[in-house]
C-alpha positions in Angstrom: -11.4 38.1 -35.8 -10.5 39.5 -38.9 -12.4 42.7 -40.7 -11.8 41.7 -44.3 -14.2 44.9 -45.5 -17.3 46.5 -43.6 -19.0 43.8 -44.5 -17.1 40.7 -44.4 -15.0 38.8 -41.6 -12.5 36.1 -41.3 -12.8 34.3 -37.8 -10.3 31.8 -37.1 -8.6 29.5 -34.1 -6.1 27.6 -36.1 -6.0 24.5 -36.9 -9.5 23.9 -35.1 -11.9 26.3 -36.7 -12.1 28.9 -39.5 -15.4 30.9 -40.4 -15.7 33.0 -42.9 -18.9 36.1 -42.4 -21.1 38.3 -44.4 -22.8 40.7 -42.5 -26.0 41.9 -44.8 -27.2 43.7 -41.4 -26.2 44.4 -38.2 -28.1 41.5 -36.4 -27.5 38.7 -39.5 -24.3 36.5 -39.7 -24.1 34.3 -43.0 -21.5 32.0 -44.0 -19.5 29.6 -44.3 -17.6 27.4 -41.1 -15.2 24.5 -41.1 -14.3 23.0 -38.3 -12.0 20.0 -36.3 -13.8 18.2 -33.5 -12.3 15.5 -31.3 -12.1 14.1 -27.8 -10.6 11.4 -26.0 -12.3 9.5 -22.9 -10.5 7.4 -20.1 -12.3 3.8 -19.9 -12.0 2.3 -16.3 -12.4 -1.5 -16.5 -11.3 -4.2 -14.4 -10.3 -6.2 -17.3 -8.2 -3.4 -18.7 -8.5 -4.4 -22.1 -9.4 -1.0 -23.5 -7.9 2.4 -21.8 -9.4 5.2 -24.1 -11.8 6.2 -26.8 -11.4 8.4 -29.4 -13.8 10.3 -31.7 -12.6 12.9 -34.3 -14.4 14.0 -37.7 -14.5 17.3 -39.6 -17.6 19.9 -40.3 -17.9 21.6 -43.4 -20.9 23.9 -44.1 -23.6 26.8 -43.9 -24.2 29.0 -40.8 -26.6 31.4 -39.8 -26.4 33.7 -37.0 -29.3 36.2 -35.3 -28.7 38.7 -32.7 -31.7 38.4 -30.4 -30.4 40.6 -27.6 -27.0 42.3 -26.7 -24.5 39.8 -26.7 -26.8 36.7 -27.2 -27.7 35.2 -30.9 -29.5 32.5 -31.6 -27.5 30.1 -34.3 -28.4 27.9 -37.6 -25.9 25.9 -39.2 -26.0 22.6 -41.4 -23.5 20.7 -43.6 -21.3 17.3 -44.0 -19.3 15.5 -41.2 -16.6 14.0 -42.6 -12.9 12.3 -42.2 -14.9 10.7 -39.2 -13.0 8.3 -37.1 -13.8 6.3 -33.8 -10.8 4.2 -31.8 -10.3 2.2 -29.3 -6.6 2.7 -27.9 -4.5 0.7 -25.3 -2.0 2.4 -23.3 -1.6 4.2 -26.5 -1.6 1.1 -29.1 -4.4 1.0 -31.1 -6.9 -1.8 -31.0 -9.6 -0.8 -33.0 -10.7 2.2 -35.5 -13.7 2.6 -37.5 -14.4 5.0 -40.1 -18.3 5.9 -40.3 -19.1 7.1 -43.6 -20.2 10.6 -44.4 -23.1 12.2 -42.9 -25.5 15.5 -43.2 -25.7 17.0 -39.6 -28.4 19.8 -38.7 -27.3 21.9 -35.4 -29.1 24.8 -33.8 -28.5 27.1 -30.5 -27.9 29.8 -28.4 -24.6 31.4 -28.7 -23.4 34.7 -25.9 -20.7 36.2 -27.0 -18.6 38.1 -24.3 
């Protein structure tokens, strides 16, 4: 986490995230949060025709963050998924990818930070 000013903070874990903060009060986040997400799953099968799916996309938007207690906030944030892709991989050749379109997503939660 960076301290940009008193009021403003630059919180990063390259390439995967990057959030940028203004702190109107000591309890209130506000910004703005890009992020990479993506996983890979093993597929057991007896016919062995698929090994692996893959998921990946990219969130752009708004967040909000309350501190409701010491160390625990409870968190707001909205915005577009995009550069969303799905595959199906075997033994590392891909078989199929699909590319959902664009979406709006809505998330909310508790968040303790240590």
């Amino acid at each position: 986490v960076w301290s940009i000013s008193e009021k403003w903070l630059l919180d990063a874990m390259l390439p995967a995230r990057l959030d940028l903060m203004y702190l109107p009060s000591p309890k209130l986040e506000a910004g703005l949060s890009f992020n990479i997400l993506g996983s890979r799953y093993a597929i057991d099968s007896d016919q062995r025709k698929i090994d692996s799916l893959g998921v990946a996309q990219m969130n752009l938007g708004p967040v909000v963050r309350y501190q409701i207690a010491p160390s625990l906030y409870i968190t707001g944030e909205s915005g577009l998924a995009f550069a969303r892709r799905v595959s199906l991989m075997d033994e590392n050749t891909e078989i199929t990818e699909f590319n959902p379109n664009n979406e709006v997503y809505f998330r909310t939660g508790l968040q303790y930070r240590f």
